[in-house]
C-alpha positions in Angstrom: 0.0 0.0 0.0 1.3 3.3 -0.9 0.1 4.9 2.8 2.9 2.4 4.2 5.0 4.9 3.4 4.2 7.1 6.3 3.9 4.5 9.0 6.1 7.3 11.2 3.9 9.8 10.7 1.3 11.2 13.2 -2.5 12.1 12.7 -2.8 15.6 13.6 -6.0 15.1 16.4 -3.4 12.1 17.7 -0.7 15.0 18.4 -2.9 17.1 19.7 -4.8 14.5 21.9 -1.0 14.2 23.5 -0.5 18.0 23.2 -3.5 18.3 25.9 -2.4 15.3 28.2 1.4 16.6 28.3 0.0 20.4 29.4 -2.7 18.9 32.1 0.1 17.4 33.5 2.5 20.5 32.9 0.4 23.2 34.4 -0.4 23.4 38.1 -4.4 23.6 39.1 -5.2 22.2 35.2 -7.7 20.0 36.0 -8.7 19.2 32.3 -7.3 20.6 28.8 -9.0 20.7 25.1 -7.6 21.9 22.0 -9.7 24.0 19.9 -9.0 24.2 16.2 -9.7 26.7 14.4 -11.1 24.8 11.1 -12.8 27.4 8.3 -15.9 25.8 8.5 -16.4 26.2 11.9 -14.2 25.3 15.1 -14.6 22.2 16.5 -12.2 20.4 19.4 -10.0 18.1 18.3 -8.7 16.5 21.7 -9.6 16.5 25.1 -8.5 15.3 28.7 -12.1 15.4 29.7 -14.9 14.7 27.3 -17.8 16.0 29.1 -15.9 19.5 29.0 -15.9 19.5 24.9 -19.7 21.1 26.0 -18.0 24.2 27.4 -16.5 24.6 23.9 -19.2 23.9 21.8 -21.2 26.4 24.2 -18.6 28.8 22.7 -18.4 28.0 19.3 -22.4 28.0 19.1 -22.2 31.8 20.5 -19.4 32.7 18.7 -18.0 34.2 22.0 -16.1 33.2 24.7 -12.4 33.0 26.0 -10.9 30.5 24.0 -12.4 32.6 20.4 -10.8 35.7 22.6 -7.7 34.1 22.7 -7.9 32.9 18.9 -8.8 36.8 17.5 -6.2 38.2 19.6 -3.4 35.8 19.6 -2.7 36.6 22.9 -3.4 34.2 26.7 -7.1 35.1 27.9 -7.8 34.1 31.7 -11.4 33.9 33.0 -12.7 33.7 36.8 -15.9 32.0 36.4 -18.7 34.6 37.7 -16.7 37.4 36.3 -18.1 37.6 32.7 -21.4 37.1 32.9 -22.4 40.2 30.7 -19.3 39.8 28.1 -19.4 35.4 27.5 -23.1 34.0 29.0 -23.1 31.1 27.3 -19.2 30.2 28.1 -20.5 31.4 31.8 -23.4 29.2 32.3 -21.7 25.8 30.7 -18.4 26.3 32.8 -20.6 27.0 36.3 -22.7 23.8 35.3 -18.9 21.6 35.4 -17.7 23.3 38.5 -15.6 25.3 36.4 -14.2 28.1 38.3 -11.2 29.3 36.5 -10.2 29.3 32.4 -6.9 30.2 30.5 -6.9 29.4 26.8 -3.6 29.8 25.0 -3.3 30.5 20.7 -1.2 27.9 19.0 0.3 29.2 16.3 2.7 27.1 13.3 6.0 28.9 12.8 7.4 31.1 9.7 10.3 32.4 8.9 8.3 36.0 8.7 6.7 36.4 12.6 3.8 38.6 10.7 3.1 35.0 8.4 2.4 32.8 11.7 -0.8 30.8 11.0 -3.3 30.4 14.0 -3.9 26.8 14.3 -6.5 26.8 17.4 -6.3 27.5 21.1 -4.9 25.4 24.2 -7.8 25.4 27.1 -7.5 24.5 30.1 -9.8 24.1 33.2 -9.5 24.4 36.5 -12.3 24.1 39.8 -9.9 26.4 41.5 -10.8 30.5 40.9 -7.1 31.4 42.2 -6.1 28.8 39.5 -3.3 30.1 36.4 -1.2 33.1 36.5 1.1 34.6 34.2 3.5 32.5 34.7 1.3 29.9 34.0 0.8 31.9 30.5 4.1 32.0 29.9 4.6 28.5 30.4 1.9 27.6 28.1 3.4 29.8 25.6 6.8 28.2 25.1 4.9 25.1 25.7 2.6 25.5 22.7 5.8 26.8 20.6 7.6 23.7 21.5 4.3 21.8 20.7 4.3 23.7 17.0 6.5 21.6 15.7 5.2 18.3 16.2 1.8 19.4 15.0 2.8 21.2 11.4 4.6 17.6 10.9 1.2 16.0 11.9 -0.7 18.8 9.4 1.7 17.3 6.4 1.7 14.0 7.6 -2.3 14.6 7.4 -1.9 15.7 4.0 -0.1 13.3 2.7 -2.7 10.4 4.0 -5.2 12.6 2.0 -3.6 12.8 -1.1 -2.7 8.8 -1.1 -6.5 7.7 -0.3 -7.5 9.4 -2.8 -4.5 8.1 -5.5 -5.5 4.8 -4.3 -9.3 5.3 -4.9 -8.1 6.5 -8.5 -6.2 3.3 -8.8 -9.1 1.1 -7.7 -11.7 3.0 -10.0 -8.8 2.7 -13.0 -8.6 -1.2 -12.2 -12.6 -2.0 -11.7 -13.3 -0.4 -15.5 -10.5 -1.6 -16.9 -11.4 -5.0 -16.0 -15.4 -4.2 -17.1 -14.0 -2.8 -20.3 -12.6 -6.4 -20.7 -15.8 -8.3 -20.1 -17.6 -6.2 -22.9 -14.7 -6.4 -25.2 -15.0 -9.8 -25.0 -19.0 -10.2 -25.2 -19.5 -8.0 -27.7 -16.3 -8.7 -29.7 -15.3 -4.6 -29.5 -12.6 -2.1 -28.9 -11.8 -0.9 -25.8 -12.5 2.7 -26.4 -16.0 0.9 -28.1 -16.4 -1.1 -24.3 -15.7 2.4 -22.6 -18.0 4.5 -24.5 -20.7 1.9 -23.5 -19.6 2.0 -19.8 -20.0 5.7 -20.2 -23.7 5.8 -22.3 -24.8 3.6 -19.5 -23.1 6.3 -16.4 -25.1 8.5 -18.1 -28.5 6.9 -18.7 -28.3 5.8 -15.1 -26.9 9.1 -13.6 -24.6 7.0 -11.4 -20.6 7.0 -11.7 -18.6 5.3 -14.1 -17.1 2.9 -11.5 -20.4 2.3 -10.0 -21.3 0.9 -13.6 -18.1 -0.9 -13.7 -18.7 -2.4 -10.5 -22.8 -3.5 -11.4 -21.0 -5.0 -14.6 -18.6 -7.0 -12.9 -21.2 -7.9 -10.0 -23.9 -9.9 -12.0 -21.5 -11.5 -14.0 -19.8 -12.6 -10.5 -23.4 -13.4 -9.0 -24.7 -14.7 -12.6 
């Protein structure tokens, strides 16, 4: 398989899933860490030391406010005492009291460039505490060289991501190739005709049928199998 070429390699959500147990173990009062990503779609979070916290997230992804989008915009450590933003993050507010949540410090990630100006914002570090005198900056600057160290690791999962991407789909073009080809040479030999003849008549039927060409392959090859 051609993907055996990247048995090293890391998915990203596996680096990051190690990336938010090596900080809850890092950061003094983190009682749980998720990692936000900052996907164009629409963030989602990608790894978590405590499932049932991925709600205080969504809570803030849903609103489209709360500390960890703070920290994302501004590139810069945001630190919330639960009870303290009631007017400015409600929704963050009333998810975090219902976990015991009493203090929050979300940290951007950002991948490295050669121009500072070019970083790319990858999602935020978040971490959770059920102490209010929990994180302080220190503890920010901690998480920062800790999330620059972290950088590294996760652009090499983001290619190693990449790559996976473009193989599956090189080896679905391969399988598609190999599944016509093959049906090509079951009408060839039926009806005694060219290949391009056999593939037009793969084709005629794609069409007729509305379905893909290696669907029609595949029914082809299927009831003569079955038949």
């Amino acid at each position: 398989m051609l993907r055996d070429f990247f048995i090293d390699g890391e998915p990203l959500d596996d680096a990051l899933q190690r990336l938010a147990d090596t900080a809850s173990r890092a950061i003094p009062d983190a009682d749980s860490v998720t990692v936000s990503l900052m996907d164009p779609a629409r963030p989602r979070t990608a790894a978590s030391t405590s499932p049932e916290l991925i709600e205080v997230d969504e809570k803030q992804y849903s609103a489209d406010r709360g500390p960890c989008l703070e920290s994302a915009r501004t590139l810069r450590p945001v630190r919330a005492v639960v009870g303290e933003h009631l007017d400015e993050w409600p929704e963050f507010e009333a998810a975090a009291a219902a976990h015991a949540i009493r203090a929050y410090l979300s940290v951007p990630v950002l991948l490295p460039s050669s121009n500072s100006s070019d970083e790319k914002h990858l999602g935020s570090v978040n971490i959770y505490s059920h102490t209010a005198a929990a994180f302080d900056p220190f503890d920010e600057g901690l998480m920062r060289l800790f999330t620059t160290a972290a950088s590294v690791t996760i652009a090499s999962a983001q290619r190693w991501q990449r790559s996976r991407d473009h193989i599956d789909s090189l080896e679905k073009a391969l399988a598609s190739r190999a599944v016509i080809d093959q049906a090509k040479g079951v009408l060839m030999a039926v009806h005694s005709c060219t290949a391009d003849e056999a593939f037009m008549m793969l084709v005629q039927r794609s069409q007729h049928e509305n379905i893909k060409l290696r669907d029609v392959a595949k029914n082809l090859l299927d009831s003569i199998a079955g038949s």
